[in-house]
C-alpha positions as CSV (number, residue, x, y, z in Angstrom):
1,X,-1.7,-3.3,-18.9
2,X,-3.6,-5.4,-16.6
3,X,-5.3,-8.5,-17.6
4,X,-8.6,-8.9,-17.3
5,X,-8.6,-11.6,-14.4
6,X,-6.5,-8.9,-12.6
7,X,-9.4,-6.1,-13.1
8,X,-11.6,-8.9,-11.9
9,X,-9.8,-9.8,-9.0
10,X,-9.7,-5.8,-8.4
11,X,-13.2,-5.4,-9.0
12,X,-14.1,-8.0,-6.3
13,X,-11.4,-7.7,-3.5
14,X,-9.8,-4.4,-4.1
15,X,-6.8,-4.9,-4.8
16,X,-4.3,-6.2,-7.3
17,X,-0.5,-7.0,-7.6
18,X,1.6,-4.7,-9.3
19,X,5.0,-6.7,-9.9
20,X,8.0,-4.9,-11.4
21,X,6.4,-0.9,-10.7
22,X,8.4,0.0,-8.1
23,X,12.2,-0.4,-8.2
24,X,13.7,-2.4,-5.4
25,X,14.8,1.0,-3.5
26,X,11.0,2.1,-3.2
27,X,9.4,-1.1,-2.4
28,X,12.4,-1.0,0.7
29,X,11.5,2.6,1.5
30,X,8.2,2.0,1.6
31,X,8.4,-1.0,3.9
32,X,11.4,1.0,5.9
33,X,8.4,3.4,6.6
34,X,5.8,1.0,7.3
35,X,7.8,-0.8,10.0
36,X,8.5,2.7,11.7
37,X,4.9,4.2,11.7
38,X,2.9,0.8,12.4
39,X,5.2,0.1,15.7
40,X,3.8,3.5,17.0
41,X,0.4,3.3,15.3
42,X,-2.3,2.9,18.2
43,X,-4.4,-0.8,18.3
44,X,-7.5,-1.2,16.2
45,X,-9.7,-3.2,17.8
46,X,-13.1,-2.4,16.5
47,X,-13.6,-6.1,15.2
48,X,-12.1,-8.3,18.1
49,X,-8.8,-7.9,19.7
50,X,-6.2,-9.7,17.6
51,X,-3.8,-6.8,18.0
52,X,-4.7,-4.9,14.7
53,X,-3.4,-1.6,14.0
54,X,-4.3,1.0,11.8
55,X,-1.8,4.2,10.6
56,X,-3.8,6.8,9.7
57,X,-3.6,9.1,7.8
58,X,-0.5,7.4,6.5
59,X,-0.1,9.3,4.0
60,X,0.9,12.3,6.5
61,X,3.5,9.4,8.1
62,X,6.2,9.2,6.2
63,X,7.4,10.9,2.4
64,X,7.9,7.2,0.8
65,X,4.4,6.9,1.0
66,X,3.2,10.2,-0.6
67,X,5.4,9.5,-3.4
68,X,3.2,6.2,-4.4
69,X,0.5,8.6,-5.0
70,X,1.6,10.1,-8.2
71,X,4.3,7.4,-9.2
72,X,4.4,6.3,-13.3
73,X,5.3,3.2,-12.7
74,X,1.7,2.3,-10.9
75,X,-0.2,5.5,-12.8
76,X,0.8,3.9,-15.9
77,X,-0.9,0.5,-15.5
78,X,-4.1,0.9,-17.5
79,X,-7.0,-1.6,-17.2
């Protein structure tokens, strides 16, 4: 259940930190796969050229990230 200064910090930033949803094994996965497609992902420079990248659509990049979609542990936290 998230608190309501986390829906608030949601609400204005867009984003929120889930501790504890993931098991150790995903979170490494997941970061596994970021390293891989980012070091291939093409600059993004559309706002200066600090070296940005963007993977898109990394959804498509690698399994570990398609499996976040869906997964209980972060579909279960309710506001």
């Amino acid at each position: 259940m998230l608190t309501k200064v986390e829906v608030g910090q949601f609400k204005a930033f867009g984003y929120v930190i889930l501790r504890g949803c993931l098991r150790p094994d995903e979170v490494r996965a997941l970061q596994e796969a970021f390293d891989r497609g980012i070091e291939s992902a093409p600059y993004f420079d559309a706002f200066g050229t600090g070296g940005s990248k963007r993977l898109t659509p990394f959804v498509e990049a690698d399994d570990s990230f398609a499996a976040v979609i869906e997964h209980l542990g972060i579909d279960n936290v309710r506001e």
